[in-house]
N, CA, C and O of each residue as an XYZ file, in Angstrom:
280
protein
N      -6.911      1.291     -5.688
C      -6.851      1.713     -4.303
C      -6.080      0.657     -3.512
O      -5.772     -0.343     -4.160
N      -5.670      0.702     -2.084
C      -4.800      0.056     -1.636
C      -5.406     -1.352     -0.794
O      -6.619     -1.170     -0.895
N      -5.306     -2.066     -0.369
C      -5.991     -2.969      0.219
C      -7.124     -2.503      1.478
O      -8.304     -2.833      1.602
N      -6.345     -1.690      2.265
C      -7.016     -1.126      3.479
C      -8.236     -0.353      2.989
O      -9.204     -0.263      3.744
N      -8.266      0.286      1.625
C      -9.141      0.901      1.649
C     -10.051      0.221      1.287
O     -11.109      0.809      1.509
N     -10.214     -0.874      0.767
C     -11.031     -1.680     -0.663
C     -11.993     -2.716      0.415
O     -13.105     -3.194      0.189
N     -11.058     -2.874      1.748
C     -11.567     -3.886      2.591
C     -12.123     -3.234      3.690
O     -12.459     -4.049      4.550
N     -12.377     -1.915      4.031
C     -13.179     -1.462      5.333
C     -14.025     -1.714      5.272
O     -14.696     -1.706      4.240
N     -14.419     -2.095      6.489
C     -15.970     -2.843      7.023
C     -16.150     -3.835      6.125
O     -17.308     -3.898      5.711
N     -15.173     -4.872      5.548
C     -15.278     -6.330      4.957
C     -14.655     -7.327      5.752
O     -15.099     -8.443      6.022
N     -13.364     -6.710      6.169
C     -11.928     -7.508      6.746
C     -12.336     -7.307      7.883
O     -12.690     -6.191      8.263
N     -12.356     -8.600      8.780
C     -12.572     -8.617      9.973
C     -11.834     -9.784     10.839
O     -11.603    -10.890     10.350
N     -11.473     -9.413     12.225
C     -10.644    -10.369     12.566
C     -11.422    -11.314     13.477
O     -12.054    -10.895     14.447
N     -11.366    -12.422     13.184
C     -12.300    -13.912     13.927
C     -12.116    -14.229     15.055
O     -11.578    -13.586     15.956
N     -12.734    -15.654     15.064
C     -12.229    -16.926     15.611
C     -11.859    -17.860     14.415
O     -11.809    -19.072     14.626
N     -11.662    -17.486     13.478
C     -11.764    -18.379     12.271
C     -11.373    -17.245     11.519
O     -11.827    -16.110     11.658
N     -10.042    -17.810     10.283
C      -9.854    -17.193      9.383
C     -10.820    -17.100      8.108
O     -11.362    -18.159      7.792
N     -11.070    -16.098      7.426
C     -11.742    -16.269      6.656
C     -11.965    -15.708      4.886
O     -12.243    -14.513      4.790
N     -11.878    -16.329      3.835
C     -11.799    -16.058      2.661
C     -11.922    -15.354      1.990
O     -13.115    -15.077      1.863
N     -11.257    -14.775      1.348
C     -11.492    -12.841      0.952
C     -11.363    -13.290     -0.842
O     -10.503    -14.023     -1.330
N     -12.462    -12.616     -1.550
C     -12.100    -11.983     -3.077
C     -11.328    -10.922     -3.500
O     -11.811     -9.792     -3.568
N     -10.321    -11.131     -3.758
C      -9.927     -9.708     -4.184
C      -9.742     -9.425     -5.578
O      -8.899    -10.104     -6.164
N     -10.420     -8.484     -6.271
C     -10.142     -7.711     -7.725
C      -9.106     -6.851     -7.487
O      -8.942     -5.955     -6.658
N      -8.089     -7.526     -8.836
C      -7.350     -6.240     -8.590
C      -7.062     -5.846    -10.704
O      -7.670     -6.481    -11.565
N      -6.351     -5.060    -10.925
C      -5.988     -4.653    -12.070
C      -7.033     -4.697    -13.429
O      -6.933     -4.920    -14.636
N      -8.006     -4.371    -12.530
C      -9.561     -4.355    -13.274
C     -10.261     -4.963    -14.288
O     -10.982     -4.497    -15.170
N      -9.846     -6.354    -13.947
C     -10.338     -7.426    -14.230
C      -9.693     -8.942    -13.726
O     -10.153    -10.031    -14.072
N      -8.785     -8.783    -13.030
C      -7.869     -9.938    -12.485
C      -8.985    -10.393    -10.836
O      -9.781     -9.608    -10.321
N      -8.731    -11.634    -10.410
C      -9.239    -11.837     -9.187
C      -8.754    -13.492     -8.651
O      -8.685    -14.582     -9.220
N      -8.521    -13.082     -7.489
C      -7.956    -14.027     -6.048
C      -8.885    -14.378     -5.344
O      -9.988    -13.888     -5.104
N      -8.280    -15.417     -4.971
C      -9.113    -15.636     -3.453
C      -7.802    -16.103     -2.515
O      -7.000    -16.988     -2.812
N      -7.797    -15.342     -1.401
C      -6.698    -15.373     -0.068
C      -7.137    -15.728      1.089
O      -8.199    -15.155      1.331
N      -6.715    -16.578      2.106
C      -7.445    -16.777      3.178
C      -6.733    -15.976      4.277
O      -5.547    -16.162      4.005
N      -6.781    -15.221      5.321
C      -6.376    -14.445      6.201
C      -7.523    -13.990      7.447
O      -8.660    -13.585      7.206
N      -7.119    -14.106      8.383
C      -7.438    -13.395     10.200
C      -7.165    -12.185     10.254
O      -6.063    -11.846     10.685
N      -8.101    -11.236      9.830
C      -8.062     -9.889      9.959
C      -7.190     -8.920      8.747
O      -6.449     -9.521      7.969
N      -7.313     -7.602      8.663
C      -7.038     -6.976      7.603
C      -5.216     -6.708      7.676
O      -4.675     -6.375      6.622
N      -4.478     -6.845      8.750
C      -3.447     -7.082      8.885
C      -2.475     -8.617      7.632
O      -1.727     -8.573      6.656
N      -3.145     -9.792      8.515
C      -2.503    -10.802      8.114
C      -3.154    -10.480      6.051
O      -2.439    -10.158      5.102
N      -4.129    -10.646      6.053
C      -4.517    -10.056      4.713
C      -3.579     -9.407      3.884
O      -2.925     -9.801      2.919
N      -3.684     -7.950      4.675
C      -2.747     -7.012      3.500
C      -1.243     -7.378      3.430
O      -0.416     -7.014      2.594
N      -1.086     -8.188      4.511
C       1.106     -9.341      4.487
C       0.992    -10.225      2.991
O       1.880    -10.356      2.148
N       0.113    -10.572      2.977
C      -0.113    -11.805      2.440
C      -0.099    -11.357      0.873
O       0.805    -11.715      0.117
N      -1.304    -10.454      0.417
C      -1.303     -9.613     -0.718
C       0.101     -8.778     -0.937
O       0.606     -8.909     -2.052
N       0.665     -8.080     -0.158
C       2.203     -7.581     -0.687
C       3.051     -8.847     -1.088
O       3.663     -9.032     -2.140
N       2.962     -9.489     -0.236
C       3.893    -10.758     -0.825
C       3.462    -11.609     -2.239
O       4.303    -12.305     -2.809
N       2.259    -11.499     -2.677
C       1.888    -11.992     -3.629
C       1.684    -10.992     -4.985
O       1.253    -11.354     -6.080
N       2.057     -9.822     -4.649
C       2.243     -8.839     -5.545
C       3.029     -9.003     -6.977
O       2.590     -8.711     -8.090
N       4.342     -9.565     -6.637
C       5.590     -9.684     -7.922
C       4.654    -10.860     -8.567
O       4.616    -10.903     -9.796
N       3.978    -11.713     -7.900
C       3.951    -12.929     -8.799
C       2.962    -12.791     -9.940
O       3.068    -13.151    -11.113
N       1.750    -12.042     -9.159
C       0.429    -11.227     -9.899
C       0.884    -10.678    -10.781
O       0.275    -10.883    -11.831
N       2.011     -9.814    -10.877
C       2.490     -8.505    -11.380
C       1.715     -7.370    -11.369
O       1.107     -6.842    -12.300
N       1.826     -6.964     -9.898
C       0.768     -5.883    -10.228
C       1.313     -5.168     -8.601
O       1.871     -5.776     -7.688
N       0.963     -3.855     -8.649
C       1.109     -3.130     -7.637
C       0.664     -2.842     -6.441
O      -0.493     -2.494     -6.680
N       0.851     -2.740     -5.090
C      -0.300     -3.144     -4.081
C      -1.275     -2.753     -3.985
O      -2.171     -3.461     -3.524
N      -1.613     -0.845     -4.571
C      -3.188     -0.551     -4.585
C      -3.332     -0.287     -5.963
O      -3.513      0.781     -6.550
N      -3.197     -1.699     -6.471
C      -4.166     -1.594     -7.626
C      -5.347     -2.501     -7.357
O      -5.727     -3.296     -8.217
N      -5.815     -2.414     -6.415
C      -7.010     -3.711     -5.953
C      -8.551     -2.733     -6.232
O      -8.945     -1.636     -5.837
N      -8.957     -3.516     -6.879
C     -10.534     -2.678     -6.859
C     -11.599     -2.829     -6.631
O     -12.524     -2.202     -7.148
N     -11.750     -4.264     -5.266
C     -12.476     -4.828     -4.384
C     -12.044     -5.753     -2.965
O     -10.921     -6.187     -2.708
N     -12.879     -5.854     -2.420
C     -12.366     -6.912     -1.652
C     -14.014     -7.298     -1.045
O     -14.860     -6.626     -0.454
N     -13.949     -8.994     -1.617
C     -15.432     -9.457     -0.676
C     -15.159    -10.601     -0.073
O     -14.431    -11.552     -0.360
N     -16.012    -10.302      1.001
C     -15.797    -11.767      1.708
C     -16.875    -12.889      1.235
O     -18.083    -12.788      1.018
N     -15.776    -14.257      1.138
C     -16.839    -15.117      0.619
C     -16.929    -16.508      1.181
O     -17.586    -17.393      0.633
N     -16.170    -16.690      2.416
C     -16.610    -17.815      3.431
C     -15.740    -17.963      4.253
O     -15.208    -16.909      4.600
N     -15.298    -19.046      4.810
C     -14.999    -19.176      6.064
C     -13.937    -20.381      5.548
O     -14.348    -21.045      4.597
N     -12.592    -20.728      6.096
C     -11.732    -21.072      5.917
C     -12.108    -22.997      6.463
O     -12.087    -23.285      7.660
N     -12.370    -23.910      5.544
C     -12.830    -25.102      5.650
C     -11.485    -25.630      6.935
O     -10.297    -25.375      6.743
N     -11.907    -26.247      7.968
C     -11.142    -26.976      9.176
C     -11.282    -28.489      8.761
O     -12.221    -29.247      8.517
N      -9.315    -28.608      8.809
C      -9.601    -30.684      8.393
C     -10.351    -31.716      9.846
O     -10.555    -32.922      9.705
């Protein structure tokens, strides 16, 4: 499925960016940091060729903290 779908009611936009899991190619997994489901799904297309994998092949998305401030 495509990012938008995998992340409704997960992806949310802050005051703070914050750390997303994503499964994709049903068994592969990321972790991306992004401010809302926008900057998110930029970020995942662009990281697509390197993964090798297609944009909705994702088959989760969880959130799993909050983006550490130096």
């Amino acid at each position: 499925m495509n990012l938008r779908r995998a992340g409704k009611g997960i992806v949310r936009k802050g005051k703070q960016p914050s750390v997303y899991r994503i499964g994709f190619n049903d068994g592969d997994e990321t972790e991306l940091t992004a401010n809302g489901i926008n900057e998110l799904e930029e970020l995942w297309r662009s990281l697509c060729p390197e993964f090798e994998c297609e944009p909705d092949s994702v088959n989760y998305v969880e959130r799993v903290g909050y983006e550490e401030e130096d």
